[in-house]
MIPADREN-993520 format. One line per 2 residues: number of its first residue (from 1); for each residue x, y, z of N, C-alpha, C, O. Coordinates in steps of 0.2 Angstrom, whole numbers, plus 5000, padded with zeros to 4 digits. Atoms other than C-alpha are relative to their C-alpha. Layout:
N
NUM	X Y Z X Y Z X Y Z X Y Z ~ ...
END
This chain:
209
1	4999 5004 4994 5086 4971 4955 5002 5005 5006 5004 5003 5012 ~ 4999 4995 4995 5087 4987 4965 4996 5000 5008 4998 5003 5013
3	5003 5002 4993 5075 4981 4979 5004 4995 5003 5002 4994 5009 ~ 4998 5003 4994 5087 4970 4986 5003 5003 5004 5004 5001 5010
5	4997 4994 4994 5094 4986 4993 4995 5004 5004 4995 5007 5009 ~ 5005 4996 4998 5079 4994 4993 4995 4996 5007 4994 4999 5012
7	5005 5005 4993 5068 4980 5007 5005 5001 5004 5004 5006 5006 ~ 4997 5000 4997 5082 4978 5017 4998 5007 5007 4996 5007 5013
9	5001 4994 4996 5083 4996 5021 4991 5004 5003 4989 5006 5008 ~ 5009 5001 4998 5063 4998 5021 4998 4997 5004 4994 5000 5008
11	5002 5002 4994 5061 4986 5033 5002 5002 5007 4999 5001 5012 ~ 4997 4996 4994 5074 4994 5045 4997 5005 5002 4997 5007 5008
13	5002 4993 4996 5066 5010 5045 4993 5001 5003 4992 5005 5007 ~ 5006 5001 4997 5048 5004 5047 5000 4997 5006 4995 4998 5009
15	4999 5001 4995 5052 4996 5061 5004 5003 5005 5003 5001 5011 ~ 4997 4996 4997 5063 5010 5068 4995 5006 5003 4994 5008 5009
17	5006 4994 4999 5048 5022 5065 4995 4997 5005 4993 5001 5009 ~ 5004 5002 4995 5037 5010 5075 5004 5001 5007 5002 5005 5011
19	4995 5001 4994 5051 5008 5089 4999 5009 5004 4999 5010 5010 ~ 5000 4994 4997 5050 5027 5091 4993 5001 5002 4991 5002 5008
21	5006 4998 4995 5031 5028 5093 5000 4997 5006 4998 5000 5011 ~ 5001 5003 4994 5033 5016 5107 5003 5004 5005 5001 5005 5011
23	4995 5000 4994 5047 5022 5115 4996 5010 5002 4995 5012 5008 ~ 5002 4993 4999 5040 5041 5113 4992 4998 5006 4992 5000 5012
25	5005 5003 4994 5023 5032 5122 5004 4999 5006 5005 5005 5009 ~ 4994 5003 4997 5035 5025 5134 5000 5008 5004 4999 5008 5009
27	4996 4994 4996 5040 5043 5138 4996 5004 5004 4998 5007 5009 ~ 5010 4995 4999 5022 5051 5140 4997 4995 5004 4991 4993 5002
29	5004 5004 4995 5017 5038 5154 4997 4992 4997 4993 4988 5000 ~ 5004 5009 5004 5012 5022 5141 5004 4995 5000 5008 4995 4996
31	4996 5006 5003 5021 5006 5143 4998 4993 4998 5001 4987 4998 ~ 5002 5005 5002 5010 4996 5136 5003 4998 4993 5001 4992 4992
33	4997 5004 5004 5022 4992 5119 5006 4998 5003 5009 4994 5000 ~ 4994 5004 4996 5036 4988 5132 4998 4994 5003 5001 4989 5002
35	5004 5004 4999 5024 4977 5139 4999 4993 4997 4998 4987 4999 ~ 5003 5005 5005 5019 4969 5125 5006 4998 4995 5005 4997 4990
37	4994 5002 5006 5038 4966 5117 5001 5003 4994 5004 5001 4989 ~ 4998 4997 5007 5037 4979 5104 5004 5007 4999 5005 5011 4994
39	4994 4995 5001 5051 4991 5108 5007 4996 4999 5010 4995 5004 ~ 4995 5005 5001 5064 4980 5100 5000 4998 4992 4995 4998 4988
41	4998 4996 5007 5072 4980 5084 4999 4992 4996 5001 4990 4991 ~ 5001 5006 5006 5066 4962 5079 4995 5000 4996 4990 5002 4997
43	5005 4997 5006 5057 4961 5062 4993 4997 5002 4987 4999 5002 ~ 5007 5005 5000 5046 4946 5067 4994 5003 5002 4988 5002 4999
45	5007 4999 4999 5033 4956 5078 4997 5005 4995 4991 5006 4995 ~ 5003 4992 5004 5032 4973 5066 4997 4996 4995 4991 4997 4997
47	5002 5003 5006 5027 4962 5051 4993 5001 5000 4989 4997 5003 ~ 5009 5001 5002 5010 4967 5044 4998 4999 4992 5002 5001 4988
49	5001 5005 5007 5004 4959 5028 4999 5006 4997 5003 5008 4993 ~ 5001 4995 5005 4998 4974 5021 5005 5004 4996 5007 5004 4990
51	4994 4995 5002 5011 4988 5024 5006 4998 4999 5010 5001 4995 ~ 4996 5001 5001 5024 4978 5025 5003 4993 4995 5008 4990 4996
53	5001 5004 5006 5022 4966 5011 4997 5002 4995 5001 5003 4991 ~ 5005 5000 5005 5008 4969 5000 5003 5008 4996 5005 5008 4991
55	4997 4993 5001 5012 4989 4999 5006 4998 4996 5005 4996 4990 ~ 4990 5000 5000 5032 4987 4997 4999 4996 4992 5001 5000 4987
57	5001 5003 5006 5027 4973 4982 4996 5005 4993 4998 5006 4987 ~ 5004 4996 5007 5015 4985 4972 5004 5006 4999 5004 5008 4993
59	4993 4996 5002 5028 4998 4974 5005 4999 4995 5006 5003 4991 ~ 4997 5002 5004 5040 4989 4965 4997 4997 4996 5001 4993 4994
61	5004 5004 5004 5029 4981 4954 4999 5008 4993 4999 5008 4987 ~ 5001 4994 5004 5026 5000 4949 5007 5005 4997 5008 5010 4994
63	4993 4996 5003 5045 5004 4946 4999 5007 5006 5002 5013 5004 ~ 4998 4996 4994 5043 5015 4963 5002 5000 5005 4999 4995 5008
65	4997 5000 4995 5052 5018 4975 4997 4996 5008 4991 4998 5010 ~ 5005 5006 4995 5046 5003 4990 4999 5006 5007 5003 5010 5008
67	5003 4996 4993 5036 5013 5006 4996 4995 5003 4993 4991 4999 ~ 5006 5004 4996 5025 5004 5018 5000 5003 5006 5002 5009 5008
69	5000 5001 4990 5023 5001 5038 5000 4994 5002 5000 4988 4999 ~ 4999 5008 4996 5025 4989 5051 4994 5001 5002 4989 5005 5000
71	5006 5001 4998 5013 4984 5061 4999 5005 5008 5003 5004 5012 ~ 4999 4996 4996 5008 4997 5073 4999 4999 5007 4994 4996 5010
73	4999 5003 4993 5014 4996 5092 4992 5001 5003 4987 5004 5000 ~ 5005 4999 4998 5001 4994 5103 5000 5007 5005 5005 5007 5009
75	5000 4992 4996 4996 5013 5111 4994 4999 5005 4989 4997 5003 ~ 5005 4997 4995 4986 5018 5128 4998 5005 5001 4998 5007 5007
77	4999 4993 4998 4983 5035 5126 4998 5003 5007 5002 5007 5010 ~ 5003 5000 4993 4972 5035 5143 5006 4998 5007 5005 4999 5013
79	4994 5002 4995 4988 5029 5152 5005 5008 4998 5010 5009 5002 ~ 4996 4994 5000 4997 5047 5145 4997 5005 5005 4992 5004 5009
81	5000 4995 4996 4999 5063 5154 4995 5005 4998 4993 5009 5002 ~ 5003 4997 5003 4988 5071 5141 4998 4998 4994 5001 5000 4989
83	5001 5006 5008 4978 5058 5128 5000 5003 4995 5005 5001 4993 ~ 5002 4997 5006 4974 5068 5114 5007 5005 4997 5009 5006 4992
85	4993 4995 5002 4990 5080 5115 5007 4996 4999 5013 4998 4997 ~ 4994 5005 5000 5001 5065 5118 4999 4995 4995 5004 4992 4995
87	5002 5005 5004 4994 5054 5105 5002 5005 4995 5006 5002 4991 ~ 4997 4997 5006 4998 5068 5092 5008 4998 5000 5010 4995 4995
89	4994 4999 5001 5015 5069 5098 5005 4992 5000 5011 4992 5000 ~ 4996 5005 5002 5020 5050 5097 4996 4999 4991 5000 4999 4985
91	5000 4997 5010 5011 5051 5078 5005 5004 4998 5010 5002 4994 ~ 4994 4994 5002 5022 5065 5077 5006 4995 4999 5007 4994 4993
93	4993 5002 4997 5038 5055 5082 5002 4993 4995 5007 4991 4994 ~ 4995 5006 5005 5039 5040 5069 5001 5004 4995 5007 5003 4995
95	4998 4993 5005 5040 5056 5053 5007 5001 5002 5012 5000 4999 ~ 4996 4997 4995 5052 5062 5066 5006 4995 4999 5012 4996 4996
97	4993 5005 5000 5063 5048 5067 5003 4997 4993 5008 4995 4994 ~ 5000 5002 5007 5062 5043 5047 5005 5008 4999 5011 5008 4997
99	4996 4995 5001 5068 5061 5046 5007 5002 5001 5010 5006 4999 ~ 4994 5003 4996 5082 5056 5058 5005 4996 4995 5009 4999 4991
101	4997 5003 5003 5087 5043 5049 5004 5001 4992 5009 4999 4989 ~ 4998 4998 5006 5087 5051 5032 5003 5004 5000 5004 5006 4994
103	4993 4997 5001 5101 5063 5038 5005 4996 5002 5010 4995 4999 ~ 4994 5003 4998 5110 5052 5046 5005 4994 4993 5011 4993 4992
105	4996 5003 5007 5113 5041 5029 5003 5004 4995 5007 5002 4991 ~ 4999 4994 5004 5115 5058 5020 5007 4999 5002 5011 4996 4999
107	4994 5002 4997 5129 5059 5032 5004 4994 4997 5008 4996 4992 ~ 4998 5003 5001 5135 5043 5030 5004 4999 4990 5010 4997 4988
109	4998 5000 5007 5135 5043 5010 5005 5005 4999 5010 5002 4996 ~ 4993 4994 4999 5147 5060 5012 5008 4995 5004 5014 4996 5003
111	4995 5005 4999 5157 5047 5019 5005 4996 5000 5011 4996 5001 ~ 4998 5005 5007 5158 5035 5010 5003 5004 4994 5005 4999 4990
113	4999 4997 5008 5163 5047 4994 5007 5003 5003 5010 5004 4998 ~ 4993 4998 4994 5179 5053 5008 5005 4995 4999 5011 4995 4996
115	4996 5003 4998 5186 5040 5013 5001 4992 4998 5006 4988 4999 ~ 5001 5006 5004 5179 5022 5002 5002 5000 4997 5006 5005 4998
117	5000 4999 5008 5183 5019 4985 4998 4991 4999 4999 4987 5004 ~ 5000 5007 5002 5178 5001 4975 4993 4999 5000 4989 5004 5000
119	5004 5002 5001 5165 4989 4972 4994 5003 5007 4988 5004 5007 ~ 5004 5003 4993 5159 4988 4991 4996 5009 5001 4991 5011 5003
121	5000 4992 4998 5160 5008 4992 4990 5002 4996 4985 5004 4998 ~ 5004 4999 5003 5149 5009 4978 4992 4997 5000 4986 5000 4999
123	5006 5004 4997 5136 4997 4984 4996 5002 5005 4990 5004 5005 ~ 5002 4993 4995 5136 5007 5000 4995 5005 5001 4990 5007 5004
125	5003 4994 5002 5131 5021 4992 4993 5000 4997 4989 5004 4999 ~ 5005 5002 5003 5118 5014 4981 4992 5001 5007 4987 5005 5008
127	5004 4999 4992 5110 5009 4999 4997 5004 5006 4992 5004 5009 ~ 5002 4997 4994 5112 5022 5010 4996 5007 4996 4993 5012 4999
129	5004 4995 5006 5106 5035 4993 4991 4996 5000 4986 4999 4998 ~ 5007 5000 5000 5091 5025 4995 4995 4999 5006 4989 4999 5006
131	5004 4997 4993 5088 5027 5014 4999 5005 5000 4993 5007 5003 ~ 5001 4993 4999 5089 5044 5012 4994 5001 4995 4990 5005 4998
133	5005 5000 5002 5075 5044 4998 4994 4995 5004 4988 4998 5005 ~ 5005 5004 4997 5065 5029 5007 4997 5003 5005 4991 5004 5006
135	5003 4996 4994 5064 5039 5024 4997 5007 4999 4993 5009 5002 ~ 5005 4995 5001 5059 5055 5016 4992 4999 4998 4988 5003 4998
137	5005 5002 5003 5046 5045 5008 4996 4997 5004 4990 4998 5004 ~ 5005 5003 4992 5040 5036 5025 4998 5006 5003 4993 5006 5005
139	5000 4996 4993 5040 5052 5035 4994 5006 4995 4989 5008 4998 ~ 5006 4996 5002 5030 5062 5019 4993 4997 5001 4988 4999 5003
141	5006 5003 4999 5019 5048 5018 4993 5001 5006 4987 5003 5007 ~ 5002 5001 4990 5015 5045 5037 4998 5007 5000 4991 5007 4999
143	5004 4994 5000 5010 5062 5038 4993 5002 4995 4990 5008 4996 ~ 5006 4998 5001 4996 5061 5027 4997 5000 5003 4997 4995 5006
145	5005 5001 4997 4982 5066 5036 4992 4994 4998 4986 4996 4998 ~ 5004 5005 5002 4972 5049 5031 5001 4994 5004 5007 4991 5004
147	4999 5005 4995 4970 5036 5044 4999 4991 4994 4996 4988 4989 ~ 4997 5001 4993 4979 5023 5050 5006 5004 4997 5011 5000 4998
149	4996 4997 5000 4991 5035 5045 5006 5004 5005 5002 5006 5009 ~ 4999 4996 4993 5002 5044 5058 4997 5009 4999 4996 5012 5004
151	5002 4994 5002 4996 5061 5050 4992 5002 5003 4990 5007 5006 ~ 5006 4999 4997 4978 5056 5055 5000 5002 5007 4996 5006 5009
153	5001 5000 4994 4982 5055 5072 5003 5006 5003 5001 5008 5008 ~ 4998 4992 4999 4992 5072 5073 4993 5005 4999 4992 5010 5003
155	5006 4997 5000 4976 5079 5066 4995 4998 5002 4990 5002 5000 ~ 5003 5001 4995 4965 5072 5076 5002 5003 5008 4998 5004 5013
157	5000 4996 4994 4974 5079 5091 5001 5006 4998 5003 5009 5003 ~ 4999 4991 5003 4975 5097 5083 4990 5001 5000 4987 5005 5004
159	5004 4997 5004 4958 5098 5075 4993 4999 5008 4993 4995 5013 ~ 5004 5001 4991 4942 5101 5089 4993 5000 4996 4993 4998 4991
161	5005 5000 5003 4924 5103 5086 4995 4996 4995 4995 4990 4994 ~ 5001 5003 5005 4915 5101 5072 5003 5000 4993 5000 4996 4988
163	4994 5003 5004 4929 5101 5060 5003 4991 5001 5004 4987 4996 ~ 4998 5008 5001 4934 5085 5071 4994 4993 4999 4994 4987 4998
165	5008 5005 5002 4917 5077 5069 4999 4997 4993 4997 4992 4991 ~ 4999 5001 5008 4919 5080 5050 5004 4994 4998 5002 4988 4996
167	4994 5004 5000 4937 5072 5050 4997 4994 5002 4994 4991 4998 ~ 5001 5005 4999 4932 5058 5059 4997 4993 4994 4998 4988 4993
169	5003 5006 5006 4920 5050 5045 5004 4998 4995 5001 4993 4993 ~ 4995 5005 5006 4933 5044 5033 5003 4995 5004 5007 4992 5001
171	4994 5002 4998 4942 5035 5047 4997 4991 4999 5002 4987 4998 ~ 5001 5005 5004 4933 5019 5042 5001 4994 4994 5002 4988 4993
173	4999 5002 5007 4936 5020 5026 5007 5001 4998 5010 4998 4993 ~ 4990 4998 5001 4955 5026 5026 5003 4997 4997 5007 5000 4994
175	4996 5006 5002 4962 5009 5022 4997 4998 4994 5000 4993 4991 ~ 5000 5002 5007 4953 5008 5007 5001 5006 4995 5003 5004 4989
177	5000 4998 5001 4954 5024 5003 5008 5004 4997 5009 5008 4993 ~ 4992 4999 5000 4974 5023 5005 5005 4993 4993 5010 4994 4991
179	4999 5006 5006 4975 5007 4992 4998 5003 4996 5003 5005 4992 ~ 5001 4995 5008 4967 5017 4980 5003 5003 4997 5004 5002 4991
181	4994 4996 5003 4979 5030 4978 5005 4996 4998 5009 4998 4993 ~ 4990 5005 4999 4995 5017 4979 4998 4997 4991 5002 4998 4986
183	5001 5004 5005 4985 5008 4966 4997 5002 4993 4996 4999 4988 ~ 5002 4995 5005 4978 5021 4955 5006 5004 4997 5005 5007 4991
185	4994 4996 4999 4996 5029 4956 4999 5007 5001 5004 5011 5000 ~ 5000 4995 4998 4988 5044 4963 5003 5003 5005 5003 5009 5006
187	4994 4997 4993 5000 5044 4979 5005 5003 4998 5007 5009 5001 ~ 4993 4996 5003 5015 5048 4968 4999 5006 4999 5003 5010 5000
189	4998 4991 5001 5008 5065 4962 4998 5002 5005 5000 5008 5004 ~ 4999 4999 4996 5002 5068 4979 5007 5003 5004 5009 5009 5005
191	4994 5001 4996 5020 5064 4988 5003 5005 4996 5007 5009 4999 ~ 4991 4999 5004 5032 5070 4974 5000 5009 5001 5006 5012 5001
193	4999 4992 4999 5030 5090 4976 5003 5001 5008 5007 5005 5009 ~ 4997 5000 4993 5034 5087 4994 5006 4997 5002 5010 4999 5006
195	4993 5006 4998 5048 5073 4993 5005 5004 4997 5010 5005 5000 ~ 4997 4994 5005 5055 5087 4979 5004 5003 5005 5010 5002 5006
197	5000 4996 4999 5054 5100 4990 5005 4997 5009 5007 5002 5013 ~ 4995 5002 4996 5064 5088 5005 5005 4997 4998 5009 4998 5002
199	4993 5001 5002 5077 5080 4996 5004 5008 4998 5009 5008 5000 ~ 4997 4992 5001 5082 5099 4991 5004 5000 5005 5010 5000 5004
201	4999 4998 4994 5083 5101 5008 5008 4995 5004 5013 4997 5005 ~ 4995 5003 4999 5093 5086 5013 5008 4997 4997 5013 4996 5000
203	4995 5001 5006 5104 5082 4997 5007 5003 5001 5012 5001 4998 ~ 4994 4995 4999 5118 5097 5003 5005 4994 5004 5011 4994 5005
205	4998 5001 4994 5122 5085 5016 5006 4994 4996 5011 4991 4997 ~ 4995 5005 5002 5128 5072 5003 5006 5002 4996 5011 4999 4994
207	4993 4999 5005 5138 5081 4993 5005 5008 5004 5010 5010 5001 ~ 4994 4995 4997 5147 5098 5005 4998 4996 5006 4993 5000 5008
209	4999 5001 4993 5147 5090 5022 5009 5001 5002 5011 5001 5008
END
């Protein structure tokens, strides 16, 4: 039953991570997700059948930890200060903000182990030990370079020529190419050498803060 803690917070963060691309747009001259009502913490508009349903389901279905997305804001790159360099760096900024988040629960759990004790404490903790896994796992993901990914779209603002000519032919196929892994279980060996090698990183925070 550990997805009742697990969606919860999954859904919080995927809509947090959209919230920042927008607001990150928002900042580089784009107001078109303000515009359009998607800088705002309510679930109903982020909801996308895929990432934020379907994914999260075959995840736990798979006894893995739930990952998805929302539905991604609407972006103007042509309305930024510089499309291609600014459009990296709002991709950039939903990883960015999942990596936020997965300190700030770290934090929080160091906390909790302080100054709680009891049933509720312990529930708590359950919760916020699985934000801190769930965000590391949005921000590895989202960075894969595999479109609609946000990783695509940082490497598409890096990559020039005819490298990005190459890159570009998969972006087509990206969304089926991205089922397959979920559903092959090829993403977990992917992700886990990286998730490994960030929980290291973050985990001091829960237990010597």
């Amino acid at each position: 039953m550990e997805w009742i803690l697990q969606l919860p917070v999954l859904f919080f963060s995927v809509i947090f991570h959209e919230f920042a691309h927008g607001f990150a747009a928002y900042r580089r001259g784009d107001d078109t997700a303000y515009l359009s009502g998607r800088l705002s913490f309510n679930p109903l508009p982020h909801i996308d059948p895929v990432g934020t349903v379907l994914i999260p389901a075959a995840c736990i279905l798979m006894n893995f930890p739930a990952i998805g997305w929302a539905k991604p804001v609407p972006v103007n790159p042509y309305r930024m200060h510089s499309p291609r360099r600014d459009m990296a760096l709002v991709a950039f900024s939903g990883p960015v903000s999942n990596i936020l988040l997965a300190v700030l629960a770290a934090v929080a759990f160091k906390l909790i182990t302080l100054f709680m004790a009891g049933d509720l404490a312990f529930t708590l903790l359950r919760m916020f030990g699985f934000a801190v896994v769930i965000n590391l796992m949005l921000a590895v993901f989202n960075m894969i370079p595999l479109f609609p990914l946000d990783g695509s779209q940082v490497a598409l603002g890096l990559l020039k020529g005819r490298a990005l000519e190459l890159y570009e032919k998969h972006i087509p196929f990206g969304v089926y190419i991205l089922l397959a892994l979920v559903f092959t279980g090829a993403l977990q060996g992917i992700m886990r050498p990286v998730l490994n090698a960030a929980l290291l990183l973050v985990t001091p925070l829960m237990g010597a803060f």
